[in-house]
C-alpha positions as CSV (number, residue, x, y, z in Angstrom):
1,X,0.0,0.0,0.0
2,X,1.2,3.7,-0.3
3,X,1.7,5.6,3.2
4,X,1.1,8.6,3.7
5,X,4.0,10.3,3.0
6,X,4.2,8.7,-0.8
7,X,6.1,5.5,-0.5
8,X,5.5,1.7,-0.7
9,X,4.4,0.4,3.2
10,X,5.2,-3.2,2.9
11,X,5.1,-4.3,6.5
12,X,4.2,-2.7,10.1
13,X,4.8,-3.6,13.6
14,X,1.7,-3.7,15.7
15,X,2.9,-3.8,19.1
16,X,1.7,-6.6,21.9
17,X,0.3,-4.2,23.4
18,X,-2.4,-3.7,20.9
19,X,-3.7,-6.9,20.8
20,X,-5.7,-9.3,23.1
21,X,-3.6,-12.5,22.4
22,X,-0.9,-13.6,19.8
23,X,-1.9,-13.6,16.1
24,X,-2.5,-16.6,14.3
25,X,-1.4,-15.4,11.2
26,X,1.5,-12.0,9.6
27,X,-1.1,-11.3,7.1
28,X,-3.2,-8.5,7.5
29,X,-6.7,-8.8,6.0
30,X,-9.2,-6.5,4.5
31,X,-6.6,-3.5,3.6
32,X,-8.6,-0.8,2.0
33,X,-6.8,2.4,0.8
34,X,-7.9,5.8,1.8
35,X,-7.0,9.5,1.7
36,X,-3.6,9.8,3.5
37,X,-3.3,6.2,4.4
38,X,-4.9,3.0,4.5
39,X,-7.0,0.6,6.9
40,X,-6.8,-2.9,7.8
41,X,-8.0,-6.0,10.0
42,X,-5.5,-8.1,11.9
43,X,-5.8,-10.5,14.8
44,X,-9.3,-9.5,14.9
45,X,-8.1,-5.5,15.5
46,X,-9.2,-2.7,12.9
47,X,-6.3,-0.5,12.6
48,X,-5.6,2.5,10.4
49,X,-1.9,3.9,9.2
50,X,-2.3,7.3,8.4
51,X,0.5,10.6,9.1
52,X,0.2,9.9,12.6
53,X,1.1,6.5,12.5
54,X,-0.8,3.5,13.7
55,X,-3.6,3.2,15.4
56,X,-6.5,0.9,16.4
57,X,-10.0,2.2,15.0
């Protein structure tokens, strides 16, 4: 996906701290594109990745 700042995002870190348990999976799921950033569902978690960075929506 393109971040925010105009260059290929082709991995993130999504902290322990942000989920419930350990992921089954790496692969995020249901990445849509948006104005400035993008969205996407891992672990069960919707997160966004915008100019500010990550966070859970």
């Amino acid at each position: 996906m393109n971040g925010p700042f105009g260059t290929i995002i082709d991995e993130l870190s999504v902290s322990e701290w942000q989920l419930d348990k350990p992921p089954e999976t790496e692969a995020a799921t249901d990445v849509k594109g948006g104005d400035g950033g993008f969205s996407f569902q891992f672990s069960g978690h919707s997160f966004q990745y915008d100019r500010l960075g990550l966070s859970q929506e």
